[in-house]
N, C-alpha and C positions, 0 to 999 in steps of 0.2 A: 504494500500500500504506500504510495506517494502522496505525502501533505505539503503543501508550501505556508509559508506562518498567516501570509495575509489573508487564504482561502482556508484555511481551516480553525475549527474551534474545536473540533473533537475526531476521532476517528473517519466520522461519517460527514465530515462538511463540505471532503471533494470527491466526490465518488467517480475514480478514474473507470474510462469504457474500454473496453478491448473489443475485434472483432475475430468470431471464434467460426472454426473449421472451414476455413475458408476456401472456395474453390469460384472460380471466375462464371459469370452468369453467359446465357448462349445469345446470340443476337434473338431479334424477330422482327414482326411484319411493322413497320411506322404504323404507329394510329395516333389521328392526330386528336388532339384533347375534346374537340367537340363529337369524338367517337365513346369518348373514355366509360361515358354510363351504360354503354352498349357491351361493354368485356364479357358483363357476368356471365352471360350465354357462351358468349365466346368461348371461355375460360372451362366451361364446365362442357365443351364437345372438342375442346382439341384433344390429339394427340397426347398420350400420355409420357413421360420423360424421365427416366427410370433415374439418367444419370444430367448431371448438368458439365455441360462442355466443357474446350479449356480456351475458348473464343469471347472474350467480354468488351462487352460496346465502347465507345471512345469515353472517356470520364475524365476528372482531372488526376486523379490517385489511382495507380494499379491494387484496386482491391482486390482480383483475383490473384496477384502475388504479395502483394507484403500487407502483413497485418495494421492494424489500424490499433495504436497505442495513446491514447489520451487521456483527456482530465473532465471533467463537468467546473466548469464558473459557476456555479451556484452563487444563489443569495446574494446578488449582484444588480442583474437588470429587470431580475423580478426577485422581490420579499420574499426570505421565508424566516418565520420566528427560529428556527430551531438552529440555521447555520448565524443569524444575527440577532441574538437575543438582546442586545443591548439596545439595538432601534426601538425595541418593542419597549421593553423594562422605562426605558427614559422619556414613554410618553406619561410614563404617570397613568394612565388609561387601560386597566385589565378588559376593556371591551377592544382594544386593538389587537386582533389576532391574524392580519393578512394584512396584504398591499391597499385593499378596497375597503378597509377600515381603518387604515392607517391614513386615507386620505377623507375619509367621510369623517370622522371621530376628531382630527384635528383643524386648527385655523390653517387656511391653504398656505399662507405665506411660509408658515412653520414647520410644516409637512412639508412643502416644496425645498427649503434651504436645507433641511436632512436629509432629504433625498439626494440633491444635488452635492454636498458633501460628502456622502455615502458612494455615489457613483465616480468621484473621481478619483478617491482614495481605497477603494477596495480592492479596484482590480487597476493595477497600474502595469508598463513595459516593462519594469524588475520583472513581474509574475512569467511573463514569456520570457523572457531571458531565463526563469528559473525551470520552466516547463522545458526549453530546448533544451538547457545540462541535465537532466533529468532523462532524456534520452527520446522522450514521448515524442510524438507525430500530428498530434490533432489535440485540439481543443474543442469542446459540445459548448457552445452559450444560448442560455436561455435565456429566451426574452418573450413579453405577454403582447396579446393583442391591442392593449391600449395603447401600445407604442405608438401606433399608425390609425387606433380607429378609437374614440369617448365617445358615444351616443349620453343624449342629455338623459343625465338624473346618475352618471357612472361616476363616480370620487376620484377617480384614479388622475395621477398627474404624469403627465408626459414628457419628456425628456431623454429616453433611453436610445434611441435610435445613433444619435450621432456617436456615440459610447458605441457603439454596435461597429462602426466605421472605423472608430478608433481602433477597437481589438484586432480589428481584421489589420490595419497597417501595421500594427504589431507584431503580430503573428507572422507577417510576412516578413520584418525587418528579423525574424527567427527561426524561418524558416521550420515555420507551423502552420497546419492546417486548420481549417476549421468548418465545423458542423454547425449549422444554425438551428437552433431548435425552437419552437412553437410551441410555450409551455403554458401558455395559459390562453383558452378562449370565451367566446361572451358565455354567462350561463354556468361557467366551468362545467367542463368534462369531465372531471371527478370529486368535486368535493374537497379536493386538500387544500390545503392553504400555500400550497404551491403551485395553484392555476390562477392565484389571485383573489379567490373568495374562497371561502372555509364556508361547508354547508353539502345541500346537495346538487348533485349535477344535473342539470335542467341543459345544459349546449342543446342536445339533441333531441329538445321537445318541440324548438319552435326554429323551423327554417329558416326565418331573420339571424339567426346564431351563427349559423353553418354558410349562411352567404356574405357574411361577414368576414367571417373565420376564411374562408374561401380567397375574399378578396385580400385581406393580408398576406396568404401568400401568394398569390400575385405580382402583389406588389414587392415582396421577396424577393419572387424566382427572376422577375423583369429586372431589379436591378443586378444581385448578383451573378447572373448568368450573361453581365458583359464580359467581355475578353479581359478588361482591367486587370478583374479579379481569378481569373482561369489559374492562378498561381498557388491558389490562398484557399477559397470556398470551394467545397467539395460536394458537400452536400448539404441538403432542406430535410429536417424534420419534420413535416407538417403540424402535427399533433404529438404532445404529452400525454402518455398514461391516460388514454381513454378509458374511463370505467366501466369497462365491458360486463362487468358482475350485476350490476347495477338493473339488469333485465331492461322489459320492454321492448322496445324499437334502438337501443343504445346500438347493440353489434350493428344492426342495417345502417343504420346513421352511419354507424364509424366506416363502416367498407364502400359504402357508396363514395363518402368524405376521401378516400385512397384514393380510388379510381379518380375523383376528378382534381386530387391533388399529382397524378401522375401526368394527366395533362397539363396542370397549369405548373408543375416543374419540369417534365420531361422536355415537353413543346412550348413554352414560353414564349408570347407576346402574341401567344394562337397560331404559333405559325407550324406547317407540317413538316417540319424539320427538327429532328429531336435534339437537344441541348446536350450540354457533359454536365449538367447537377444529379446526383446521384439522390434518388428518393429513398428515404429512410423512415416505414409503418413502424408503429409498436402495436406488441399482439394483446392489446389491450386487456389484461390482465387473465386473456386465457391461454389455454395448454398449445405449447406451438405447433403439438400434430392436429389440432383442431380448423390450421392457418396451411394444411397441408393440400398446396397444387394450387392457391390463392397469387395472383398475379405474377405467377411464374411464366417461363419459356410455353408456346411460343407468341406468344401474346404482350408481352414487356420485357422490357429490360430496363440496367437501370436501376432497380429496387431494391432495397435491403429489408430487414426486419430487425429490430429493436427490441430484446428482449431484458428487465431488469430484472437482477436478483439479490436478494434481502432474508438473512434467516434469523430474522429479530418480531418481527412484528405478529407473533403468535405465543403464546405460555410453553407449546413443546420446544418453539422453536430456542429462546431466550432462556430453557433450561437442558439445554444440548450441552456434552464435551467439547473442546477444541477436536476432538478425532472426531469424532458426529460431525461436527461443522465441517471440516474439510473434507468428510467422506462424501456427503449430503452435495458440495459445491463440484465434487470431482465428478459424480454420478450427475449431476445437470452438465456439466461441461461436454463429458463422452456421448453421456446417452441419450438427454434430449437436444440438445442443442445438436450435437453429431448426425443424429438420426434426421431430426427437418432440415436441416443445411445442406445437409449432402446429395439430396432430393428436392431441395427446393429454392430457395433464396439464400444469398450471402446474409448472416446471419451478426448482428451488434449484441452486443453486452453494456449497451448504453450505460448502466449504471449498477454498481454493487457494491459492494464493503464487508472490510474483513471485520468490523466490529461485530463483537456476540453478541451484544445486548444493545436493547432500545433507552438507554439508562442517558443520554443526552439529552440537556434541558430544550425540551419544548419540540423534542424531536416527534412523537404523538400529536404538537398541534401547544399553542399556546395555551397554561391551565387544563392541558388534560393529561394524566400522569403516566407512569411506562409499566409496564409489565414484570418491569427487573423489579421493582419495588413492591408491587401489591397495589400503586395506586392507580393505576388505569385501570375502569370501571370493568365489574367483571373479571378482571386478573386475581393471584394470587402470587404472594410476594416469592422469589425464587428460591 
């Protein structure tokens, strides 16, 4: 595990990604993104593809040869109490528990000059300079929709965008890469207090969310899929940890939400001519053989899948050995992660950590307690 001092406050405040069992994706047919809602059918009469090739489409990083070694920027361009407790702690204000309370809950000017402090002393060029001796390759930053899009009655304060530019000049002056990721949208997608609002996830109840969310990366993929950047940006995340558990209409929503983010990164500016941003889903919190023959060969290219793993956030999990832990993480490594990769998509480990336990303050959610202790609701102390 790699921490650097200004990104971390505990084991889990950077949670480096690696990309695991990695074999190159096969070309296939263009489809241009106003095809893209049309895959499903597609997808579910092609040809079946036992093995995937060793021919992978034009990109900016050889993903099908060298592994993809990086860091998550957390708690940076979007809030979270748990990697910055002190933002929280110093409003005085135990109802501040996210970005969107943190701007609804205080006076704007005050809210605004913390934020703006916040953003330019968190994540500074030391940090790249310390991630390139560090040996890593990429860097994942998250940033929220409110960056580019406030509809009235939203608290949230804007600012983070140019910080977004910055990093990227950064990274390039370090010869690092980097993943844009899309962590928070209208609605949020899951609930955490890491999509921007703490609560439940409504994204995918009401299509104003999702055409929104839509249009941000858009506006993404249109600008960094100039040549400028062909150096540096590699890939779009579109979506954070969609809460696929969450039932209803959530999965439909989210895979629909794939397909037409494969248009709007793959073919960008609508044009039928596919781009080198490499599109990166996460299996929203389901089993990755469940995501098995989902916008694979020969129907896209291009695509990764985003898997996190975390063996804290459950009573067996937080009362495992360090041998249980490693066995538990070695056995996802080989057998699931091995098994859908090999047969399906180039395969991320977007985020994980070697911490045993959920025992970091506010790592649960601001005021709500950990498991390691007994006081998260439900738990029993370890």
């Amino acid at each position: 595990m790699i921490t650097f001092s200004k990104l971390a406050l505990s084991l889990l405040a950077v949670t480096p990604f690696v990309l695991a069992e990695l074999e190159p994706a096969s070309p296939i047919h263009q489809v241009h993104r106003s095809r893209a809602h049309k895959l499903r059918t597609a997808e579910s009469t092609a040809a079946a593809n036992s093995t995937i090739t060793k021919r992978a489409p034009a990109l900016r990083f050889p993903f099908g040869s060298t592994k993809v070694r990086g860091v998550n920027l957390g708690g940076w361009l979007v809030l979270e109490p748990w990697i910055t407790p002190s933002l929280f702690d110093n409003t005085g204000n135990s109802a501040i528990v996210d970005e969107f309370t943190f701007g609804q809950l205080q006076d704007y000017n005050t809210a605004h000059a913390k934020l703006v402090a916040h953003w330019d002393t968190w994540i500074t060029e030391s940090d790249f300079a310390a991630i390139a001796a560090a040996g890593l390759n990429h860097v994942r930053i998250p940033i929220g929709y409110w960056a580019f899009d406030i509809s009235a009655g939203e608290p949230y304060h804007q600012g983070q965008y140019p910080y977004l530019f910055k990093a990227v000049q950064w990274a390039r002056n370090h010869g690092i890469k980097v993943l844009i990721d899309l962590h928070g949208a209208p609605g949020s997608q899951n609930g955490f207090d890491n999509s921007g609002q703490r609560g439940s996830a409504t994204w995918h109840t009401n299509s104003q969310n999702v055409a929104r969310t839509n249009a941000v990366i858009k506006t993404l993929a249109a600008e960094f899929s100039k040549s400028e950047y062909a150096d540096t940006v590699t890939s779009i995340a579109p979506l954070n940890e969609p809460a696929g558990f969450v039932g209803g209409t959530m999965l439909d929503v989210v895979r629909q939400y794939w397909y037409d983010s494969y248009g709007n990164i793959r073919y960008p500016f609508g044009s039928s001519t596919q781009g080198d941003l490499l599109e990166v889903i996460h299996d929203a919190f389901q089993p990755l053989n469940s995501w098995s023959g989902f916008m694979k060969y020969p129907n896209f290219e291009g695509v990764a899948m985003d898997t996190h793993h975390y063996e804290i956030f459950s009573d067996a999990e937080v009362s495992m050995t360090w041998e249980q832990h490693i066995q538990t993480a070695c056995n996802f490594g080989i057998n699931t992660i091995g098994s859908y990769s090999s047969n399906n998509i180039w395969t991320f480990v977007g985020e994980w950590t070697t911490a045993p336990y959920d025992c970091a303050k506010y790592l649960n959610g601001r005021g709500i307690g950990a498991r390691y202790d007994g006081t998260f609701a439900g738990s029993s102390r370890k």
